[in-house]
C-alpha positions in Angstrom: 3.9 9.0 13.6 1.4 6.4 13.7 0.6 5.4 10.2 3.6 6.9 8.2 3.5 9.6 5.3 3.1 8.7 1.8 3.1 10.5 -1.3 2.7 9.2 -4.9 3.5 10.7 -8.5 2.7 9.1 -11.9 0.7 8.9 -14.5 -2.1 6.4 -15.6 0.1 3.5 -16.1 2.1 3.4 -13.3 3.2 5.0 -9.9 5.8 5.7 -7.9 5.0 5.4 -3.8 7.5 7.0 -1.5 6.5 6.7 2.1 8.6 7.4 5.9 7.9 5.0 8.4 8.7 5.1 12.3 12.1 3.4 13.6 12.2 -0.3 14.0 9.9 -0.9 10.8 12.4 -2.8 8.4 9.7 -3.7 5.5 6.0 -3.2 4.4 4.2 -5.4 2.4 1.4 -3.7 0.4 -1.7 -5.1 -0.6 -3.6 -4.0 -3.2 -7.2 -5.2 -4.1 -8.3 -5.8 -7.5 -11.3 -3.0 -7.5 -11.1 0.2 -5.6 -13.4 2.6 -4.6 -13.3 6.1 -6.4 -16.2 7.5 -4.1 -19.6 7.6 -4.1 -20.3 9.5 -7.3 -17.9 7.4 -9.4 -17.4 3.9 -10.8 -15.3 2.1 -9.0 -11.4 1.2 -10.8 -11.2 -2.9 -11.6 -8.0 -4.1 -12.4 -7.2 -7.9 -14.2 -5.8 -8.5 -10.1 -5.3 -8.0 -6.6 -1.5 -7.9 -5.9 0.9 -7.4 -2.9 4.7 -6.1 -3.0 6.8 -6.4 0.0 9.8 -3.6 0.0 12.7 -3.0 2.5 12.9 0.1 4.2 16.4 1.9 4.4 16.4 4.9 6.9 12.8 5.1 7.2 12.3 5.1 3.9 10.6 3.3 1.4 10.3 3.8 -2.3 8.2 1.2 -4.8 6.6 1.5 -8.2 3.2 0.2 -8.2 1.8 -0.2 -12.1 -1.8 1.5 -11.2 -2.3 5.2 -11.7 -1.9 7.9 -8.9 -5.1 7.6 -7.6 -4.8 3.9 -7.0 -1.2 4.2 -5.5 -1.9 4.3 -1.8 -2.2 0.2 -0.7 -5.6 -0.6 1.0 -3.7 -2.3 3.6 -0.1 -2.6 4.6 1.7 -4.5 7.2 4.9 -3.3 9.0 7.6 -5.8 10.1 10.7 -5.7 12.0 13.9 -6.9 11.0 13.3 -9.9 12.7 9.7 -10.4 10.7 7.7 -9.5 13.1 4.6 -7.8 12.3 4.9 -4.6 14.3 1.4 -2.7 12.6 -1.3 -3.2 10.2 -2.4 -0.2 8.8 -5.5 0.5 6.6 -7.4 3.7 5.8 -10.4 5.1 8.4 -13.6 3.3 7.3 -11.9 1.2 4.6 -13.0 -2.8 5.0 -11.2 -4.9 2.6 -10.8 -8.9 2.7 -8.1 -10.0 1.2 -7.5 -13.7 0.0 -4.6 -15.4 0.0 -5.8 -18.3 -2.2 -6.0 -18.4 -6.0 
């Protein structure tokens, strides 16, 4: 299990995530960017802001409300850590090229 499995159930004002990780990964921050893609034939989501959550994993398991809709749940990037801090992945989807700033 590479990049985890992650499902998501809400409505249009809010999420929740739930996601299982491989052993050894004791967080994952989530970064979401402030406009997401919907796919070629749509326009694109823009929220007021990027944001990132960091959430501790208990038995592989992670669970986070994320205040977009269900569509917009799944982060564009996410970095694993060990307990120690660590960073143990980054994961992002196939073909997806975000930047994101850490500035404000």
């Amino acid at each position: 299990m590479a990049h985890g499995v992650f499902f998501a159930s809400g409505g249009q004002h809010g999420s929740t995530l739930v996601g299982l990780v491989p052993d050894g990964v004791a967080s994952v921050t989530l970064q979401y960017p402030r406009t997401v893609s919907r796919g070629r034939w749509y326009k694109p989501a823009v929220f007021p802001s990027a944001f990132t959550r960091t959430v501790r994993v208990q038995q592989n398991v992670l669970v986070v409300h994320v205040p977009r809709g269900g569509l917009e749940a799944f982060a564009a990037r996410m970095v694993w850590r060990s307990a120690d801090g660590k960073v143990l992945r980054v994961v992002t989807p196939p073909g997806l090229r975000i930047r994101v700033s850490t500035s404000h």
